[in-house]
C-alpha positions in Angstrom: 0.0 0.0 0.0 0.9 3.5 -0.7 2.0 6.5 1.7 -0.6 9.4 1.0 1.2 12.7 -1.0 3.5 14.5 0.6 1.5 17.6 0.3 -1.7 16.0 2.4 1.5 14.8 4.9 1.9 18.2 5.5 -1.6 19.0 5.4 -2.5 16.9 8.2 0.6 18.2 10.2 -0.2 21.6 9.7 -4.3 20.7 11.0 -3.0 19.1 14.3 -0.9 22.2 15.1 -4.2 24.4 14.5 -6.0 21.6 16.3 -3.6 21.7 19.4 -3.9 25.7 19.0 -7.7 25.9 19.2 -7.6 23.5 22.2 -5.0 25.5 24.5 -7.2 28.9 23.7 -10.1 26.7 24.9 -9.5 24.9 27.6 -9.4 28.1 30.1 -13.3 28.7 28.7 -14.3 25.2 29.0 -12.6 24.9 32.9 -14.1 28.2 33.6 -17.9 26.9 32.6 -17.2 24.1 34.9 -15.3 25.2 38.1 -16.2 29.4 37.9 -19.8 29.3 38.8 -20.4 30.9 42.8 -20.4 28.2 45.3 -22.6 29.3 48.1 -21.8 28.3 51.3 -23.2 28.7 54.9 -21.5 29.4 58.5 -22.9 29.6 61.7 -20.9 31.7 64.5 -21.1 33.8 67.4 -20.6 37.3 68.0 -20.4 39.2 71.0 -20.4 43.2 71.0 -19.4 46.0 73.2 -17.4 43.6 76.1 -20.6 41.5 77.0 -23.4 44.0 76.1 -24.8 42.2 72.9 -24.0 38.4 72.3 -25.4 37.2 68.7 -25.7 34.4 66.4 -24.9 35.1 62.9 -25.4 33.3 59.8 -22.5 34.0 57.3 -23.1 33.3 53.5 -19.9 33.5 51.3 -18.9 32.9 48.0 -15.9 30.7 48.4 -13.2 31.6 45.9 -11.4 28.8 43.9 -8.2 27.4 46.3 -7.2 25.2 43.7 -4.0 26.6 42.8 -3.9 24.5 39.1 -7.1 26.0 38.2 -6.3 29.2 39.5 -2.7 29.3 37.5 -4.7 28.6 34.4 -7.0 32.2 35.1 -10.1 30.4 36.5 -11.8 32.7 38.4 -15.2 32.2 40.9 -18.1 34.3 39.4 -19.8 37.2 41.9 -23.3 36.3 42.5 -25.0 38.8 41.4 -27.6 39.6 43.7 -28.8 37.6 46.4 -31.9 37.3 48.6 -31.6 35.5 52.2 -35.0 33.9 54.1 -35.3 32.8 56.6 -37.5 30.2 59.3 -37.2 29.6 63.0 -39.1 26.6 64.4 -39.8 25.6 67.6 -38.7 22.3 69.6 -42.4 21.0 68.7 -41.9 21.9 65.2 -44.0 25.0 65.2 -42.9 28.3 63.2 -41.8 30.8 65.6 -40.5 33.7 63.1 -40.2 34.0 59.4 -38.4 37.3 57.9 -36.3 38.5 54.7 -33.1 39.8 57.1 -31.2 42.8 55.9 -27.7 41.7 55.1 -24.5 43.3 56.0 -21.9 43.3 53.2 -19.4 45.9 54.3 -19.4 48.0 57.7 -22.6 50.8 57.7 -23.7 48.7 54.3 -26.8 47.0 55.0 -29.4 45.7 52.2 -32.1 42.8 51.7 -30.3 42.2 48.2 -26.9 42.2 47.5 -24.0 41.0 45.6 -21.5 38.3 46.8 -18.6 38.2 45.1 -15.7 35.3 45.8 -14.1 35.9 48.8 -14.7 34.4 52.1 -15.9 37.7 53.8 -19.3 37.5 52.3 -22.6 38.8 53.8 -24.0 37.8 57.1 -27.0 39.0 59.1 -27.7 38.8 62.7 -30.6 36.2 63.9 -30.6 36.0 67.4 -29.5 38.7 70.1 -28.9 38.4 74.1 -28.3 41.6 75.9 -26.5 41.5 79.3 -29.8 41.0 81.4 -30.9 37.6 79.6 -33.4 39.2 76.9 -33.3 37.4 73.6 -34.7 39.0 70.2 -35.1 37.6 67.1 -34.1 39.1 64.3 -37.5 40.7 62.1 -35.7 41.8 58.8 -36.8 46.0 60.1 -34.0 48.5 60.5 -31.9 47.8 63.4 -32.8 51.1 64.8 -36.2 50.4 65.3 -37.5 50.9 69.2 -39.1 47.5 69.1 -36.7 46.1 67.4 -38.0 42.2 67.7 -40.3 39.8 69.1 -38.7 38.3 72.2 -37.6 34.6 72.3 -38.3 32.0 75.0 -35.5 29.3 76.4 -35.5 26.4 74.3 -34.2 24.7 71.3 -34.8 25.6 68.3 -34.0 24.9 64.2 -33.7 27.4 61.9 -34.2 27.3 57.4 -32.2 29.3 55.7 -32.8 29.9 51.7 -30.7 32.2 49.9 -31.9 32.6 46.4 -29.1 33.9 43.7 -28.6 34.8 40.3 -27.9 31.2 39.9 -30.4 29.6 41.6 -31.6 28.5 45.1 -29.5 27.1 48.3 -30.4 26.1 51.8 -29.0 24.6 55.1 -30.7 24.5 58.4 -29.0 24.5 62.1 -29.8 24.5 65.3 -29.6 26.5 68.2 -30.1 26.7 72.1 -31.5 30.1 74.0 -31.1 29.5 77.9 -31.5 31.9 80.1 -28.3 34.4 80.1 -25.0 34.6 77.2 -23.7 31.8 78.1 -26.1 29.7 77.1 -26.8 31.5 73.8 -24.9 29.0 71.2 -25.4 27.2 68.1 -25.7 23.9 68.4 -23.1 21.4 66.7 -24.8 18.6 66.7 
């Protein structure tokens, strides 16, 4: 059997270098598609203010940025979510809803909004949902301006769950946790189990 002409030879050489070209100018795009889009993810912590004047319980939303340093290297980059919307539900030990509210989240210091953008970095937006002052009151958070005199309902001791939605530019994510009100700071926590 015969070799091909030498012409198609180098045809077919020439093709694979366009070929191989084509692919390195994609593959960045293609990686991006599949590892760029915002992950959402939740945190549950606890804040205390002013000494011991305020102790909270926050829920933290974040964008987390790409730590992969291979896809990072080769310019993959975590997209911002655009706009987000956080609700909430807090439900009794018997299963009963106790509170339901669209918090305002804080982005930056003296920035506070019910939508907002997230973009990657693991600061994100978080938004108060319980708060003990010194003397053993507990509030729940009501999604008004926190300068409100009635700022929110009071909570009773006891254990409850709590529903978070956050719904994005790029769809909808949720988590629920737990947390314990007792009857002074100290036993103000999130619960871990």
């Amino acid at each position: 059997m015969s070799s091909p002409p030498e012409w198609l030879q180098w045809t077919d050489i020439a093709l694979s270098f366009v070929g191989f070209g084509i692919a390195i100018v994609a593959v960045p795009t293609i990686l991006q598609m599949f590892f760029g889009a915002p992950d959402v993810r939740f945190r549950f912590r606890e804040s205390v203010i002013d000494g011991d004047a305020l102790k909270l319980l926050i829920v933290h939303v974040v964008n987390a940025p790409i730590r992969n340093k291979t896809l990072r290297r080769l310019g993959v980059r975590r997209e911002s979510l655009d706009e987000i919307v956080v609700h909430y539900r807090v439900f009794n030990r018997a299963g009963e809803l106790v509170r339901e509210a669209i918090p305002r989240l804080k982005a930056k210091p003296g920035e506070v909004s019910q939508r907002t953008s997230v973009p990657a970095s693991m600061f994100g937006v978080d938004f108060w949902l319980v708060a003990m002052n010194r003397e053993g009151k507990t509030f729940i958070n009501d999604g008004r301006e926190e300068d409100d005199d009635d700022l929110a309902e009071q909570l009773p001791a006891g254990i409850y769950r709590v529903e978070v939605d956050a719904l994005s530019s790029v769809g909808s994510h949720d988590v629920s946790g737990r947390f314990m009100v007792g009857t002074d700071q100290e036993h103000l926590h999130w619960d871990d189990a």
